[in-house]
N, C-alpha and C positions, 0 to 999 in steps of 0.2 A: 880749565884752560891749560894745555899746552906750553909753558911761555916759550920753550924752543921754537916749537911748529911757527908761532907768531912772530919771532924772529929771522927766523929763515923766508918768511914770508918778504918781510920787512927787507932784509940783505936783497933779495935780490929784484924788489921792488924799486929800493935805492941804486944798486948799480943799472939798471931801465934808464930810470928818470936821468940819473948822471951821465949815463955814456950819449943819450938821446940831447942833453942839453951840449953838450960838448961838440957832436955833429953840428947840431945847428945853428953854436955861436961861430964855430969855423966856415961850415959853409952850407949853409942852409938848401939852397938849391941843388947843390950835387946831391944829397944823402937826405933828400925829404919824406921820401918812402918810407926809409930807414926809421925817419927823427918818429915819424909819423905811428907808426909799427908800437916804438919804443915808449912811445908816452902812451900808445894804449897799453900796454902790456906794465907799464907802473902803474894807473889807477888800476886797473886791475886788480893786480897782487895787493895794492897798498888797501882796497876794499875787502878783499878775502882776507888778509891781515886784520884787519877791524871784525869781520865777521867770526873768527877764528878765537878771538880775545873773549871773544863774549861766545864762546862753546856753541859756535853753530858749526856744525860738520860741512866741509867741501864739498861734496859729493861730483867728482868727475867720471865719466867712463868716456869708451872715448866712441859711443855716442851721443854724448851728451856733454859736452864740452863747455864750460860757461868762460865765455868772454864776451857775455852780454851786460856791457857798462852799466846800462836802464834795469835789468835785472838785479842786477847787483846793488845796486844804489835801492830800488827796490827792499831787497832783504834787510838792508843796513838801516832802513828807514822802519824797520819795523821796531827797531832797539832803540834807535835816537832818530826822530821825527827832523831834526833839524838834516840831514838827510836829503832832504826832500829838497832843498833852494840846487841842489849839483844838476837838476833839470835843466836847469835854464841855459847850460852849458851846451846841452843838446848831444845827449851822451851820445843817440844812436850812431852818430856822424862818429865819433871816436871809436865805437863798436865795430864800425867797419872795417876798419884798419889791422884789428885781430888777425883776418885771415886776408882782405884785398892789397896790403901794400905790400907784400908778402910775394905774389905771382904775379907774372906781368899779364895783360889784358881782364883784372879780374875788377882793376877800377878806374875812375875817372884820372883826369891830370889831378893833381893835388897843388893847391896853392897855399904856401906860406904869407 
């Protein structure tokens, strides 16, 4: 393991989650895209953080880009089974958000 790699993972998993909680205790409706974007992009990093701990290689290119929450969650559930309950959360819906809140006409209205 890396403990840098896992850290940096970590760093900017953390500032994700914080700047996205920050929009949307201010103002949730102007910057929902935004909030929305930002929480997918901390489980993200904070899951490849976890995968990374336990010496599983990233493997990005940039066709093949994983910001598939389900997948992810997948991988992680091969090391610790408990893993597996982050389903019920219905990652795909959060997957989305990788690349649709991102461009305009690429998703639905988003509701908070």
């Amino acid at each position: 393991m890396n403990k840098e790699t896992v850290e940096e993972w970590i760093k900017y998993a953390d500032e994700n989650l914080n700047a996205g909680k920050q929009l949307f205790e201010n103002n949730p409706n102007e910057f929902k895209t935004t909030v929305c974007f930002l929480m997918q992009q901390a489980v993200e990093k904070f899951l490849k953080a976890y995968l990374v701990s336990n010496d599983i290689e990233i493997k990005e290119t940039n066709k093949n880009k994983i910001h598939d929450i389900g997948r992810l969650i997948n991988d992680c559930e091969k090391i610790d089974p408990s893993f597996n309950s982050l389903f019920k959360f219905n990652p795909d819906i959060l997957s989305k958000h990788a690349v649709n809140s991102r461009y305009p006409f690429t998703s639905k209205i988003i509701t908070l």
